[in-house]
C-alpha positions, 0 to 999 in steps of 0.5 A: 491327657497329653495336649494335642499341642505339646504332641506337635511342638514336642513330638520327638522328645515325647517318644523318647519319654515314653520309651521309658515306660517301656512303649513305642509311642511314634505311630501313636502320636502320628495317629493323633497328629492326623486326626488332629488335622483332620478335625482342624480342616473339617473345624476352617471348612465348617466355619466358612460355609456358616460364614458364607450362610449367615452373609447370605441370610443378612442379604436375604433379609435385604432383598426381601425388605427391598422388595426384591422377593424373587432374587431373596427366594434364589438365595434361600435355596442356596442356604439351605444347600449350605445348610446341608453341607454344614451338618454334615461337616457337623457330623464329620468333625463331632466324628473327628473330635471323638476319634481324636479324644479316644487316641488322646485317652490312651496315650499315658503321661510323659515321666519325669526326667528323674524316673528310672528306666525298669519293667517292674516294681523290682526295679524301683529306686529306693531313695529314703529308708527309716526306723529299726525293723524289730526282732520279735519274739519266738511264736510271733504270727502274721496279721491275720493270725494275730487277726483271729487269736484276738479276735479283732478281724473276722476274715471268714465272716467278710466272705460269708456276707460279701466274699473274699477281700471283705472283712469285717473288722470287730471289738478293738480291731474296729475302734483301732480302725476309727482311730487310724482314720480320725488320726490321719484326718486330724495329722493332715487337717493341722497340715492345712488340708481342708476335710471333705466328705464326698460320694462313693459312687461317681459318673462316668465323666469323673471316671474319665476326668481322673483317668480310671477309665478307660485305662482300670475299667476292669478293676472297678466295680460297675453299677450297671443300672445306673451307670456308676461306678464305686470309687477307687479311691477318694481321689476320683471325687474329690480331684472332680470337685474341679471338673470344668472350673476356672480358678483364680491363681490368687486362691492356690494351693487348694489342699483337700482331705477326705476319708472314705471306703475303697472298691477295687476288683483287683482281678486276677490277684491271688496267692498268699502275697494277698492273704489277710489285709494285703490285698483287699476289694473293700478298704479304708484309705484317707486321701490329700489332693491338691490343685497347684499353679505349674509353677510350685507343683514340684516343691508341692510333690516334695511336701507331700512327701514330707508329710507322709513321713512325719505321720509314720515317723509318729506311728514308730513305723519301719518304711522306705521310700521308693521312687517309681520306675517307669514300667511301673509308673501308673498311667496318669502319673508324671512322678510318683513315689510310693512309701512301703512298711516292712512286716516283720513277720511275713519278712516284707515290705507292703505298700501303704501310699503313694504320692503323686504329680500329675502335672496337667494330665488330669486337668487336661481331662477335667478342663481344668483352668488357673487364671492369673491376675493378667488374665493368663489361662493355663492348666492347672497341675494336680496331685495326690496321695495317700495319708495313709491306706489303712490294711497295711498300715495295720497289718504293719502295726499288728505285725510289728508291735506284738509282743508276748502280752499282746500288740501294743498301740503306738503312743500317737493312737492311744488318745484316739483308741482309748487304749494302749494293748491289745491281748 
């Protein structure tokens, strides 16, 4: 959530940054300005009407002790006038504050200056591109036919028990499964990422903290009854560990990683470019956070990168790197960069991460405070990504692996598998 006085200091130029996500922000950000004002107002005329009571019951209290109990009963009934007045300017400010969150929520981040200008994914820029795409042999498949000639992935029985986009992972599909998630633990403990577990359902607030809501309340799953929400992605519970908190500048970086299942509705999505493992409502994801002093969440952001590349440097993976342009930059996000793997046999790239600055968008939302050693208190900055989301990950290695024999593991999973093919 942009704060309500960057809006006013910087106005002008946040419309123009805005423009390269592709919207007109003026009318909206004068919207905010006027019911900024208008809480401000409603915020001085409260205080000095609680001002004026509290004086007048000091002298009440006088007045009765003096024994001047006429002149003290006049003065009450002035402050229970006041007393009225005051709820009702309570009323009209809680009414403005409330207005002005609501503007505020659906205002997206300001994109930095190095995002390009684009409408959609095509127009992402490619800044990074490693590895070899493989040539495969003659008769070679895509994933979910590799999926059910070995019998590793039962698509069919995922849609019997839940519905489509619930697969059910079988024999040394599942051990692979297990194996990616325990090496993506391992790759970003030793990297200083501290391992988490955290719940799988959270409240509306955390929603709101991380800005699924209200901008994806479409995709995520709503448990009614309770007023929870699945998790999209480990990001949401984990980043709201700091909801609400001040901490001290001596103890960043806080670098946190956690393993969990995925809910996403994804509405709307069909066709074959989310057949099998490309676009599913229940996944595996292991996610790394991090909570940074504004002053090293850039030179953070480039570490993440970094990270990620080492671990599909490790797995012999073809991927690129592409920078997102602005009509295709989420909505919380300052800087995102999504890494992709190509499938050999479907002949494209598929997403498997995206690593993200929010900068202080998600601690605004979560009242997220650093203080430094002088007593300075700032936002702190947020940041996310993943390491890795595991479909496409094994799509990938499925898809780019196989050979005549069978679908050969990549070297770093053997020890976490327990075994080098799959025929």
């Amino acid at each position: 959530m942009l704060e309500v006085a960057q809006i006013r200091e910087h106005k002008d130029a946040f419309v123009t940054a805005l423009t390269k996500r592709n919207i007109d922000a003026s009318n909206l950000l004068n919207e905010v300005l006027a019911a900024d004002e208008k809480r401000r107002s409603t915020q001085v005329q409260l205080d000095e009407i609680l001002a004026e009571s509290n004086g007048l019951s000091k002298e009440i209290g006088i007045l009765f002790k003096n024994g001047e109990a006429q002149k003290a009963n006049i003065l009450k009934e002035k402050t229970a006038g006041l007393k009225e007045q005051s709820k009702e300017l309570q009323e009209q400010l809680n009414g403005a504050t409330e207005e002005l969150q609501n503007l505020l929520y659906n205002i997206p981040n300001i994109p930095h200056e190095s995002v390009p200008n684009g409408n959609s994914d095509e127009d992402n820029e490619e800044v990074f591109r490693k590895g070899d795409i493989p040539v495969l042999h003659d008769g070679a498949q895509p994933h979910w036919e590799l999926a059910k000639k070995y019998d590793i992935i039962d698509f069919e029985l995922g849609n019997k028990i839940a519905g489509a986009g619930f697969p059910v992972y079988k024999g040394k599909g599942a051990r692979l499964q297990r194996a990616l998630i325990n090496y993506f633990l391992d790759k970003n403990t030793a990297a200083g990422y501290d391992e988490v577990q955290v719940p799988h359902l959270v409240n509306e607030a955390s929603g709101y903290g991380t800005g699924q809501l209200p901008d994806k309340e479409g995709q995520m799953y709503h448990v009614t009854g309770d007023n929870l929400y699945l998790i999209p992605t480990a990001e949401v519970p984990v980043t709201n560990i700091f909801r609400g908190e001040m901490i001290s500048a001596s103890d960043l970086p806080i670098t946190y990683t956690g393993y969990t299942p995925c809910f996403r509705r994804e509405a709307g999505s069909y066709g074959a470019h989310v057949r099998g493992l490309n676009r599913l409502h229940q996944f595996d994801k292991v996610e790394i956070v991090r909570v940074e002093h504004p002053d090293h969440s850039a030179a953070a952001l480039d570490g993440m990168v970094d990270h990620v590349k080492t671990i599909l440097d490790e797995l012999n993976l073809p991927y690129r790197i592409l920078r997102l342009c602005g009509g295709d930059l989420g909505f919380t996000s300052h800087l995102t960069y999504d890494f992709e793997v190509f499938s050999t046999a479907q002949d494209r790239w598929l997403e498997i991460s995206s690593v993200s600055n929010f900068r202080t968008f998600q601690a605004n939302r979560l009242k997220l405070r650093i203080k430094d050693k002088d007593g300075k208190k700032m936002l702190a900055h947020t940041l996310n990504g993943s390491s890795l989301a595991l479909p496409r990950v094994l799509a990938g290695i499925l898809e780019n692996c196989q050979t005549p024999e069978g679908i050969k593991i990549p070297k770093a999973l053997v020890p976490y598998c327990g075994f080098d093919l799959i025929n």
